[in-house]
FIROTI-769270 format. One record per residue (C-alpha): residue in three letters; x, y, z. Coordinates in steps of 0.5 Angstrom, whole numbers, padded with zeros to 4 digits. Each point is the difference from the previous one (the first is absolute). Layout:
<recs>
REC   residuo    east   north      up
REC       ALA       X       Y       Z
...
</recs>
This chain:
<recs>
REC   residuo    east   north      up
REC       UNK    0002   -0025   -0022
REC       UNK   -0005    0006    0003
REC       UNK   -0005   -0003   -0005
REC       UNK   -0002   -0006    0004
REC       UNK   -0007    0000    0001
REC       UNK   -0002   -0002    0008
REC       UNK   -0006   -0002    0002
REC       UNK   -0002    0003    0005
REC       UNK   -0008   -0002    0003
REC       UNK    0002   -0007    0001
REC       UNK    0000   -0005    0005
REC       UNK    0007   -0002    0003
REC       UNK    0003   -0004    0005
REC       UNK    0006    0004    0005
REC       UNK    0005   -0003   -0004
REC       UNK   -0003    0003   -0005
REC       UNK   -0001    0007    0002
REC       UNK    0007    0000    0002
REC       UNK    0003   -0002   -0006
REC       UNK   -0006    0004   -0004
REC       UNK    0003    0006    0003
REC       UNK    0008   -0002   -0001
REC       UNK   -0002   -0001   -0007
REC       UNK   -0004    0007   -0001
REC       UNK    0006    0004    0003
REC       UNK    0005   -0003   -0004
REC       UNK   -0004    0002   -0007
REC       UNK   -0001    0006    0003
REC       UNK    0005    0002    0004
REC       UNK    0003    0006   -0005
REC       UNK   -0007    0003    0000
REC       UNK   -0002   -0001    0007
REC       UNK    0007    0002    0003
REC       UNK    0000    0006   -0004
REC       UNK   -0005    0003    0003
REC       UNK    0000   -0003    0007
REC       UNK    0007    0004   -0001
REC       UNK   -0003    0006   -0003
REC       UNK   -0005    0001    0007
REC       UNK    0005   -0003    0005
REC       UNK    0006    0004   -0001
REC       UNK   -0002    0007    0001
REC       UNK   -0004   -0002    0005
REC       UNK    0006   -0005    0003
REC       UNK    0005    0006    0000
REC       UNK   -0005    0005    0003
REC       UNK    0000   -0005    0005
REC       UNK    0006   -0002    0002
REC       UNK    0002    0008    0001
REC       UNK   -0007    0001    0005
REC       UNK    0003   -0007    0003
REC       UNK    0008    0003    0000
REC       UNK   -0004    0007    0003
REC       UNK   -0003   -0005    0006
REC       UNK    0006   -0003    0003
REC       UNK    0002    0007    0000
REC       UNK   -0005    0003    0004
REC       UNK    0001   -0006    0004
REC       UNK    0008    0001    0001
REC       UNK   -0003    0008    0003
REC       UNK   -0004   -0003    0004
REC       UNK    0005   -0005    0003
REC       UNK    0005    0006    0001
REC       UNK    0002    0001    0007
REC       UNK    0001    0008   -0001
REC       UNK   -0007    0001   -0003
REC       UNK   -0006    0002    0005
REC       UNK   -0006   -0002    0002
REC       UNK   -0004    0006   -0004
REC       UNK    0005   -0003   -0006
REC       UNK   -0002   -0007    0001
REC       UNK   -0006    0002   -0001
REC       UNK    0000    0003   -0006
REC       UNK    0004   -0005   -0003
REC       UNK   -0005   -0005    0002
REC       UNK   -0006    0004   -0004
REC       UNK    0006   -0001   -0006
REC       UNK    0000   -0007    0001
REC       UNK   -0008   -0002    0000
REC       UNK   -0001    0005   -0006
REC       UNK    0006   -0003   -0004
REC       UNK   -0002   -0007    0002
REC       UNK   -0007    0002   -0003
REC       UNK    0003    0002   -0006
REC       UNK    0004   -0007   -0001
REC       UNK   -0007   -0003    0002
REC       UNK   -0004    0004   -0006
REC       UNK    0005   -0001   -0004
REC       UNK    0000   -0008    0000
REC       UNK   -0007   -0001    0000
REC       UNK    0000    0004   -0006
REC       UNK    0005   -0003   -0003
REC       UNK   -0002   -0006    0002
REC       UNK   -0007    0001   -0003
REC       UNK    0001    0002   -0007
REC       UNK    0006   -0005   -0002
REC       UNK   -0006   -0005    0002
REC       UNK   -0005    0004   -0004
REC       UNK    0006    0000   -0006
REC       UNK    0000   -0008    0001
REC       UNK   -0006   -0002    0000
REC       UNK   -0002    0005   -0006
REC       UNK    0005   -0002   -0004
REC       UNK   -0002   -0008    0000
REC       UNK   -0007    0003   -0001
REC       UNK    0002    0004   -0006
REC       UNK    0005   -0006   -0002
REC       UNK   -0006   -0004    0000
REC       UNK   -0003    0004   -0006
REC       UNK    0005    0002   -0003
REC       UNK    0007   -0005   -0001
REC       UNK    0005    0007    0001
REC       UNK   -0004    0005    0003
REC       UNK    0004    0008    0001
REC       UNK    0002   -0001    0006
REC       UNK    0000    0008    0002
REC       UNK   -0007    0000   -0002
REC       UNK   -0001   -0006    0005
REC       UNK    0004    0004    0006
REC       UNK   -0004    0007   -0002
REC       UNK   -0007   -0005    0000
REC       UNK    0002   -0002    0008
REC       UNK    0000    0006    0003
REC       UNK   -0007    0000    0001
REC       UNK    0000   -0006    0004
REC       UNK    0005    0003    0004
REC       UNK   -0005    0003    0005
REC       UNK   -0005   -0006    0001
REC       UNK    0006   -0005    0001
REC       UNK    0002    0004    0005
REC       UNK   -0006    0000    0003
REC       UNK    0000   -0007    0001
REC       UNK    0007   -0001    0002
REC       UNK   -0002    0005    0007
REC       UNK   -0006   -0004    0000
REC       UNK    0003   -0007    0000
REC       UNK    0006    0003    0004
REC       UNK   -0005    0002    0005
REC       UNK   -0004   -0006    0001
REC       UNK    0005   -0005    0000
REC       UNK    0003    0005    0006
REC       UNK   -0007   -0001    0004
REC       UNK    0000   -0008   -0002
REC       UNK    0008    0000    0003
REC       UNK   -0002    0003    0005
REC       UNK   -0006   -0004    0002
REC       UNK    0004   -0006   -0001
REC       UNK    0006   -0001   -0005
REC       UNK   -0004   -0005   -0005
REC       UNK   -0005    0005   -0002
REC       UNK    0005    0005   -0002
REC       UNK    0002   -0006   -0005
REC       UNK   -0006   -0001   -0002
REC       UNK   -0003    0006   -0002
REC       UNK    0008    0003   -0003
REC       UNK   -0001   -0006   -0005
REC       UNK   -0007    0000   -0002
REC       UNK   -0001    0008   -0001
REC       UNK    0007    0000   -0004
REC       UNK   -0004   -0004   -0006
REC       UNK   -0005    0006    0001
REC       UNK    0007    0004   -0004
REC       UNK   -0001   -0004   -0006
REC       UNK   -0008    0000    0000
REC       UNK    0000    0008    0000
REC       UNK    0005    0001   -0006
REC       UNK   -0003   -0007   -0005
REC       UNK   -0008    0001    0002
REC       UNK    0001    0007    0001
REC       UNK   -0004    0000    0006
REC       UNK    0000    0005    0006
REC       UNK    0003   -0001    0006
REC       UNK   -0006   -0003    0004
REC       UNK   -0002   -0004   -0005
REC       UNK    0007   -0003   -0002
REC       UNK    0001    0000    0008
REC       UNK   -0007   -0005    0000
REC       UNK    0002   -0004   -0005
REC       UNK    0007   -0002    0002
REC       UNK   -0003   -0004    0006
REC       UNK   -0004   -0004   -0004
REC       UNK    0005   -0001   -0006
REC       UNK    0004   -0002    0005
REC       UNK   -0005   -0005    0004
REC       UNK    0004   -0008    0000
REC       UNK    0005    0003   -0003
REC       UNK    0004    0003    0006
REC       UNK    0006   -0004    0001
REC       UNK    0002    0000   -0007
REC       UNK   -0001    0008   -0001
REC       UNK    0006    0000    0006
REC       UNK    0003   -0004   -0002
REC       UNK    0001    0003   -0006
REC       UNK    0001    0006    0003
REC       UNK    0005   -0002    0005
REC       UNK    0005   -0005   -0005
REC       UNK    0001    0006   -0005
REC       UNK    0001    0005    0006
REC       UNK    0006   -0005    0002
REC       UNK    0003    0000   -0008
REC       UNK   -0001    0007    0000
REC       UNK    0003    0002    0006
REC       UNK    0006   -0004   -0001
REC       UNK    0001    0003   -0006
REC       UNK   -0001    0007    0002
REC       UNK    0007   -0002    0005
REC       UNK    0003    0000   -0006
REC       UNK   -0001    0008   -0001
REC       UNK    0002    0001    0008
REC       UNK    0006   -0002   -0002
REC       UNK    0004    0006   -0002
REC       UNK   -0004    0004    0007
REC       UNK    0002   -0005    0005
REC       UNK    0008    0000   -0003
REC       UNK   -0001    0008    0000
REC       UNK   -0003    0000    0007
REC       UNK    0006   -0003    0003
REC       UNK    0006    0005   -0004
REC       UNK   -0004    0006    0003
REC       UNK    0000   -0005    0007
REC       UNK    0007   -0002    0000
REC       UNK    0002    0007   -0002
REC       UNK   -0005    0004    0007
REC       UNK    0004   -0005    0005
REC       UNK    0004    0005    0003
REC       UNK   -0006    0005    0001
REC       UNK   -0005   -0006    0002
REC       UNK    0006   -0001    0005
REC       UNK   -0001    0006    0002
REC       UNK   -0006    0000    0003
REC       UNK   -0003    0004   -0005
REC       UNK   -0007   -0004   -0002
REC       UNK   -0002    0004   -0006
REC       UNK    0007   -0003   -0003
REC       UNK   -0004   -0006   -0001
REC       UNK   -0005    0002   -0004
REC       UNK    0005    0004   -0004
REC       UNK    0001   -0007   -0005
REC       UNK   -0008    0001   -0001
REC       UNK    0001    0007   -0003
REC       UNK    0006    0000   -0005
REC       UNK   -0002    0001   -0008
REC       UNK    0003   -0007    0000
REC       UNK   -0005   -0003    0005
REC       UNK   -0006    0004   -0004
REC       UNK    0003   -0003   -0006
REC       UNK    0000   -0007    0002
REC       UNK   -0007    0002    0004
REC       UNK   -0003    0002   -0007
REC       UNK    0003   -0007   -0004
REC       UNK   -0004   -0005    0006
REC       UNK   -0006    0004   -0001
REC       UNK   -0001    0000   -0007
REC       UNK    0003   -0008    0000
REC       UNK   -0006   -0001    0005
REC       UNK   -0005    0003   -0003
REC       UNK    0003   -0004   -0007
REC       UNK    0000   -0007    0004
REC       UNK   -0008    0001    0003
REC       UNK   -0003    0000   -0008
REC       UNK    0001   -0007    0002
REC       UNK   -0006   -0001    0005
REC       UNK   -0004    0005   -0003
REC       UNK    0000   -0004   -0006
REC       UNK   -0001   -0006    0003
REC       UNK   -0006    0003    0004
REC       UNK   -0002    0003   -0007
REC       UNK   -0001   -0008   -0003
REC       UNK   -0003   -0002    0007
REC       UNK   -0006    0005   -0001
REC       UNK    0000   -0003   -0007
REC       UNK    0000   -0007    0002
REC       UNK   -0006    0002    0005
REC       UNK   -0003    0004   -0004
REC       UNK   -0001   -0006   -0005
REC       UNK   -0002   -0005    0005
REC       UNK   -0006    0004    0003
REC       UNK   -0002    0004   -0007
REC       UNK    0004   -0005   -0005
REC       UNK    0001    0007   -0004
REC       UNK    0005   -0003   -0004
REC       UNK   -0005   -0005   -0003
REC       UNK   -0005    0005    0000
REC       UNK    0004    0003   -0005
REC       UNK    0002   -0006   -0005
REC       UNK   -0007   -0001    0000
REC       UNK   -0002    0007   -0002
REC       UNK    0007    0000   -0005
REC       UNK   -0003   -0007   -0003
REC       UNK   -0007    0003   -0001
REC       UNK    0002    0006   -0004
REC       UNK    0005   -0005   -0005
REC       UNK   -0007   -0005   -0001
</recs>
């Protein structure tokens, strides 16, 4: 099953794309789901302590016993964990983006591709992608602040600079650059794109919160008496517990799981643009053909 050849520079309607990403995921899903798994669960458990530790400090600050100096401090621990689930996820984030697109470059040449060598291979993206998403982030910030629709607009655009960068092997610049005119006509469809399988994958992801929300009201009903009391930091107990970390640590990696969904899915609308522009795809049947005469 996992030898099935995907044909990936080719021209594809939005239905199409939607179901060229369904069906890559399914032929692929025990390679791709191991390794997405082997970045996001260290890095899922290692958020979900710093995200326990944070609703720790924010009970401290709520305690009514504690003083303005200590209050002030406790605010420093704050910005510095909130910084650290931040860094964290951006990280995360980034690599398990690189791993993916990676692998479906790797699987391109190669019908059953290591997947450990692809994940060693990733990690040099890592730092550029980053780079991207601070930048993307940055301007759509700018562009919502100007005016909401703005924001849209460059949000979408710069996020097929993402598999511009990995596939063509561009520098941020230059993949940033082309991503605005890949995408010229093609707009709508890109958000589309994004916006349906961000739905699907947010959907999905629910089912992993599942275990966290069940956790969150045990550890609720059991403080009730202390949150009665008027103790503030009682409320922030149900966030704080093994259990809550647990449950934190199931809905991240479920999420981060559930989200390869749009990233494949942009994967095929670069594809798709990149054909229609470039007609990368033909290029290469020709030059296959030249080579067979």
């Amino acid at each position: 099953m996992s030898e099935k050849n995907f044909e990936l520079y080719k021209k594809r309607d939005f239905g199409q794309k939607i179901n060229v990403t369904i069906e890559y995921i399914r032929y692929n899903f025990g390679p791709l789901m191991k390794m997405i798994l082997i970045v996001v669960i260290p890095m899922g458990i290692l958020s979900s302590l710093a995200l326990g530790n944070y609703f720790s400090v924010i009970g401290d600050f709520a305690n009514p016993e504690a003083s303005d100096a200590e209050r002030l401090g406790v605010m420093g621990q704050m910005g510095m964990t909130y910084l650290m689930i931040f860094g964290v996820s951006i990280f995360t984030y980034s690599l398990m983006v690189s791993a993916v697109y990676n692998y479906i470059k790797t699987r391109d040449e190669n019908p059953n591709p290591d997947f450990m060598e692809v994940l060693k291979g990733s990690f040099k993206h890592v730092p550029g992608l980053i780079g991207i998403m601070i930048i993307t982030a940055f301007a759509s910030f700018i562009g919502f602040f100007v005016f909401i629709l703005p924001g849209i607009y460059l949000g979408v655009v710069m996020s097929l600079a993402v598999p511009i960068y990995i596939f063509e092997q561009e520098g941020i610049g230059n993949a940033l650059g082309k991503a605005f005119k890949l995408i010229k006509d093609k707009w709508w469809s890109t958000f589309g794109l994004m916006f349906i399988t961000s739905l699907i994958a947010g959907a999905a992801s629910y089912i992993f919160a599942i275990p966290t929300y069940a956790i969150m009201f045990a550890d609720m009903f059991s403080n009730v008496e202390n949150m009665q009391n008027g103790d503030p930091s009682a409320v922030f107990d149900m966030f704080t517990s093994w259990t809550a970390t647990i449950g934190f640590a199931v809905s991240m990696i479920g999420s981060y799981l559930c989200y390869s969904i749009p990233i494949i899915a942009l994967g095929f609308q670069y594809f798709n643009l990149s054909e229609r522009m470039e007609g990368r795809g033909l290029k290469s049947q020709i030059e296959e053909f030249e080579s067979l005469s």
